[in-house]
C-alpha positions as CSV (number, residue, x, y, z in Angstrom):
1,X,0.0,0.0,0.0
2,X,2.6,2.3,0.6
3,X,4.5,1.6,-2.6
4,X,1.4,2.9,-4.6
5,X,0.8,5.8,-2.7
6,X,4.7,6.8,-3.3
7,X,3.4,5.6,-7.0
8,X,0.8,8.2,-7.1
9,X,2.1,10.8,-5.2
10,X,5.3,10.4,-7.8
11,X,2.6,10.6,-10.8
12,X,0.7,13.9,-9.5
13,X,4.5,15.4,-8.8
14,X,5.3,15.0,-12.4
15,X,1.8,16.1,-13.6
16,X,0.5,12.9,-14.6
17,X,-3.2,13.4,-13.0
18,X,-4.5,16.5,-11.8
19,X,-7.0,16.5,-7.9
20,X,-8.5,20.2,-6.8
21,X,-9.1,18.4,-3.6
22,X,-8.8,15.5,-1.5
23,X,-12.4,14.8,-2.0
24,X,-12.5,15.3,-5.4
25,X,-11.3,12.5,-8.9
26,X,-8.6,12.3,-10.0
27,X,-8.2,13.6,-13.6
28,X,-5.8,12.4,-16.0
29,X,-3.9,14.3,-18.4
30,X,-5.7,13.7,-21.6
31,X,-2.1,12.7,-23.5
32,X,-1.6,10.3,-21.1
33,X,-4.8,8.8,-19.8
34,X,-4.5,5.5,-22.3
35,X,-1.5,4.9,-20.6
36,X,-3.0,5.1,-17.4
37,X,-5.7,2.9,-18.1
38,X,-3.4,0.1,-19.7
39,X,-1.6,0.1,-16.7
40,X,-4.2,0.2,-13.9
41,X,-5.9,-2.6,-15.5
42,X,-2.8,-4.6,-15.5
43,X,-3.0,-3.7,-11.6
44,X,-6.4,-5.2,-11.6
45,X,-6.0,-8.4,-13.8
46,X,-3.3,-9.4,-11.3
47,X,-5.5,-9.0,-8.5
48,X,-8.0,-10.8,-10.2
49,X,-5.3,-13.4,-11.3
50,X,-5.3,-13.9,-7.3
51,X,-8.8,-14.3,-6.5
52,X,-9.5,-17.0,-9.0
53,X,-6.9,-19.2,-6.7
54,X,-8.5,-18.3,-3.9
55,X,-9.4,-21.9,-2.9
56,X,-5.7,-23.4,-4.0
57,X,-3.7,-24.2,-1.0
58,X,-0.5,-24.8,-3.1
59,X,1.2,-24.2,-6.2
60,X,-0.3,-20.4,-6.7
61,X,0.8,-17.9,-9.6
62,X,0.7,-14.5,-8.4
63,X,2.3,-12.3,-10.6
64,X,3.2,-8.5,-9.9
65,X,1.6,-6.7,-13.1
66,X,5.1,-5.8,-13.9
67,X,5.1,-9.9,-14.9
68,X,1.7,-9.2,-17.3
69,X,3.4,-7.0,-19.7
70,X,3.0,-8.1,-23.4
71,X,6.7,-10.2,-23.7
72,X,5.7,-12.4,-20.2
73,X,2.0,-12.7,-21.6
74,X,3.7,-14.2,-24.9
75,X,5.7,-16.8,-22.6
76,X,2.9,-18.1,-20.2
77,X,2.5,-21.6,-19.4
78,X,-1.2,-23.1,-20.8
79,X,-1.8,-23.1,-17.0
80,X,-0.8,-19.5,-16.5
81,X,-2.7,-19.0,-20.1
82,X,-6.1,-20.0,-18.4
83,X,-5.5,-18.5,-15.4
84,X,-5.6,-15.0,-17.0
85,X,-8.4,-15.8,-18.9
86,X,-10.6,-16.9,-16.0
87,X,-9.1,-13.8,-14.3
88,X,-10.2,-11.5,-17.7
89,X,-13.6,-12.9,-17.6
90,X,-14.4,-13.1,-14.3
91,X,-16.2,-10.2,-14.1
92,X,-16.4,-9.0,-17.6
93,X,-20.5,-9.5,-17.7
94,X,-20.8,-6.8,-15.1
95,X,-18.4,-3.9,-16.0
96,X,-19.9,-0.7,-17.4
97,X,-19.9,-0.4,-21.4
98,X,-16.9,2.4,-20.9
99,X,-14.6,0.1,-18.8
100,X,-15.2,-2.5,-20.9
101,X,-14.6,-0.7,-24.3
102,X,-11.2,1.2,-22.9
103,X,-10.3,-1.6,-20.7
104,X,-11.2,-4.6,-22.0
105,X,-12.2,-4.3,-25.4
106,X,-8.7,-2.7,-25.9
107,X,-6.4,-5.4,-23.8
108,X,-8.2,-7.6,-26.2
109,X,-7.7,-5.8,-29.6
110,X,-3.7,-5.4,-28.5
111,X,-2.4,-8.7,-27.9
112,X,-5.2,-10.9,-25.9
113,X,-6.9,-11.9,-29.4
114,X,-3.3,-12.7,-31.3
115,X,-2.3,-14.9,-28.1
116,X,-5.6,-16.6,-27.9
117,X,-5.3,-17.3,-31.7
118,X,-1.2,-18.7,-31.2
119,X,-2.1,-21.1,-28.2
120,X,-5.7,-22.4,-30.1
121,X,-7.9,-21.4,-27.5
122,X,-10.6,-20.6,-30.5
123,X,-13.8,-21.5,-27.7
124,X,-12.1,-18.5,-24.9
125,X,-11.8,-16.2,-27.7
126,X,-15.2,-16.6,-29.2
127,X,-16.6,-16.4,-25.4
128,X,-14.6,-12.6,-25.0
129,X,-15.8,-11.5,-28.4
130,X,-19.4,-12.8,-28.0
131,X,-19.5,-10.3,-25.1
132,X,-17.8,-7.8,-26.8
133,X,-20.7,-7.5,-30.0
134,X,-23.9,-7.8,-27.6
135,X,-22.6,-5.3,-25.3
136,X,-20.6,-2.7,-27.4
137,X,-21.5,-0.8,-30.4
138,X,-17.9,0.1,-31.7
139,X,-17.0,-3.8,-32.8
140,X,-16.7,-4.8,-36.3
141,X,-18.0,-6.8,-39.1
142,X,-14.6,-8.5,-39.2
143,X,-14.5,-9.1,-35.5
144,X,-18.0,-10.0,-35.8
145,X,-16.9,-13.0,-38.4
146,X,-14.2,-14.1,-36.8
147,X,-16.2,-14.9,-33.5
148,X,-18.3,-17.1,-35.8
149,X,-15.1,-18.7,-37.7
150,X,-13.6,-19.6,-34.3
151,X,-16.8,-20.7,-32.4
152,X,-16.9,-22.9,-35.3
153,X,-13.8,-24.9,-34.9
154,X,-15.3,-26.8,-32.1
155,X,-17.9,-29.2,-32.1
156,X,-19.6,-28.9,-29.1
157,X,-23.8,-27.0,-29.2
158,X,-22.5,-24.1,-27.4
159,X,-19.8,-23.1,-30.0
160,X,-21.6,-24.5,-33.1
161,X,-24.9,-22.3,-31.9
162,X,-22.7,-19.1,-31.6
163,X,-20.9,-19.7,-34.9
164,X,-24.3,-20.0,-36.5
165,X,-25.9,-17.4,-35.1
166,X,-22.8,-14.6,-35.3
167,X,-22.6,-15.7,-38.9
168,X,-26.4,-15.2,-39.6
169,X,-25.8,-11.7,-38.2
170,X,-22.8,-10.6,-40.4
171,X,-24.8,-12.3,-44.0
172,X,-27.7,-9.5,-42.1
173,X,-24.9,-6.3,-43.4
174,X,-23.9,-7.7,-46.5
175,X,-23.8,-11.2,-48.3
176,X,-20.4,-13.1,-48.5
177,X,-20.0,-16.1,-50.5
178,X,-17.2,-17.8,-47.8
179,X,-19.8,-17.1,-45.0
180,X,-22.5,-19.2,-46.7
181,X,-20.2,-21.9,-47.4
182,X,-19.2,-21.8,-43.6
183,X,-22.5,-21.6,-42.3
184,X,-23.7,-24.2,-44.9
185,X,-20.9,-26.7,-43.7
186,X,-22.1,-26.5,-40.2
187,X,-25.6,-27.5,-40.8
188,X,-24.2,-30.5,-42.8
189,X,-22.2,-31.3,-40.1
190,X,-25.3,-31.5,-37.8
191,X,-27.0,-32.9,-40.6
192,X,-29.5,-30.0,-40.7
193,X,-29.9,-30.9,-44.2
194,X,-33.1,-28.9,-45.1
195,X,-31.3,-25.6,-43.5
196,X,-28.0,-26.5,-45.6
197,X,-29.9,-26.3,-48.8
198,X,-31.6,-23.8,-48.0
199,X,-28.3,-21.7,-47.4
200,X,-26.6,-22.9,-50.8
201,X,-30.4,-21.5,-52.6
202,X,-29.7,-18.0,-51.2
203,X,-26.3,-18.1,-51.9
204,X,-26.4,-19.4,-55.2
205,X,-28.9,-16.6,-56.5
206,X,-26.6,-13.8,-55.2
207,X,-24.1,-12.2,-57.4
208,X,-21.3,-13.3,-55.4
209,X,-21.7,-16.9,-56.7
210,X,-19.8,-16.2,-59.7
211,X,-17.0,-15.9,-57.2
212,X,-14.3,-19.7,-56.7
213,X,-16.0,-19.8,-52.9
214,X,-19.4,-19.2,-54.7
215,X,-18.2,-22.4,-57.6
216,X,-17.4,-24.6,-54.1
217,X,-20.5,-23.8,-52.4
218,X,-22.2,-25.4,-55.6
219,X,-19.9,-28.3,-55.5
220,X,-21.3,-29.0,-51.8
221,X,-24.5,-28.9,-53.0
222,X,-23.5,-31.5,-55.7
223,X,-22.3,-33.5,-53.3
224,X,-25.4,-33.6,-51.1
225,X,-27.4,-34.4,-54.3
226,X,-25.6,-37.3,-55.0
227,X,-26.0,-38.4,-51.2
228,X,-29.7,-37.8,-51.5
229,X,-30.6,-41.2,-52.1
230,X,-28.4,-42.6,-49.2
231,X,-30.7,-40.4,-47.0
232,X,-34.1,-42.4,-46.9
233,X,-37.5,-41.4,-46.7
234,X,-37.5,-39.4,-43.8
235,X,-34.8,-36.9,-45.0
236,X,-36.0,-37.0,-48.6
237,X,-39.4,-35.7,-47.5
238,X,-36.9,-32.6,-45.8
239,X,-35.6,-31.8,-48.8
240,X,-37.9,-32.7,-51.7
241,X,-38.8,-29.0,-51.8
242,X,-35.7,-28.4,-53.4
């Protein structure tokens, strides 16, 4: 406790953050106030870091957030790697829209997504993002498809459900040939065939078919014609609308 009030007394010194009064804020200087934010939350994810081990009696990690800076985040261990994600979502359902757009969102968009992506934890990152496009306006179509792409690398309902419906939402802002063959391979896979078919029709009477992704979505859709037969009655009458 000391050490961070010699830490902030050292900060206001130097005109890092301005206080009229004891009661008052503090107010950052505007240049600096990313800065500021980057490294209280790295003050917080530690702590956090802590309570998540709260009922381990042995063998604890409890890193200094000196230790969480973006070269020691590259070289965690996979237990240290799920560690700090418990710790990062811990409370992420319950944090105001600002903190968890300058916060959050922004640990996430720096280095959290590319480490996530390098150590294949596709089903954590497609949780984090998931939060990110139902709670905040300011994500992306691309970040939108990715949470889709990465839900769908795993088979289990949960991810296969958010794939689907994160990739029914971006095809909402504009049609994309790869995103109906993606979203078309899922329902195959849970042999949703009637909904498969029915994603290959809209695709194919878009203008993007003319596209190679739009020539393979067709070739899927040969495919499943040729399985048709193999099907019997009860999925023929599912797709005999076609």
């Amino acid at each position: 406790m000391r050490q961070l009030q010699e830490d902030w007394e050292w900060l206001r010194t130097h005109g890092v953050y301005v206080q009229s009064e004891a009661e008052h804020s503090v107010c950052g200087v505007p240049l600096v106030e990313p800065y500021i934010r980057e490294e209280g939350f790295l003050f917080w994810l530690a702590t956090e870091i802590a309570r998540v081990q709260a009922r381990k009696r042995k063998n604890l990690w409890l890193p200094e957030a000196v230790e969480l800076g973006d070269e020691q985040l590259a070289n965690l261990s996979a237990p240290q790697r799920d560690l700090v994600q418990q710790a990062y979502m811990r409370q992420i359902g319950q944090v105001s829209p600002s903190g968890l757009e300058h916060l959050y969102l922004h640990f996430y968009r720096r280095i959290w997504k590319r480490l996530l992506i390098q150590w294949n934890m596709y089903a954590q990152l497609a949780e984090s993002c998931e939060i990110f496009l139902t709670r905040l306006s300011v994500m992306t179509r691309q970040e939108m498809g990715e949470c889709a792409y990465y839900a769908a690398l795993h088979s289990d309902p949960l991810s296969q459900n958010r794939a689907v419906k994160w990739y029914k939402a971006y095809l909402e802002q504009r049609e994309d040939p790869a995103v109906y063959h993606n979203l078309s391979l899922i329902y195959l896979t849970r042999k949703q065939y009637q909904d498969a078919l029915q994603v290959i029709r809209v695709s194919g009477h878009s203008h993007y078919c003319q596209s190679r992704l739009g020539h393979t979505v067709h070739a899927t859709l040969r495919m499943m014609r040729a399985f048709v037969p193999l099907l019997g009655k009860r999925h023929l009458r599912k797709v005999k609308t076609w």
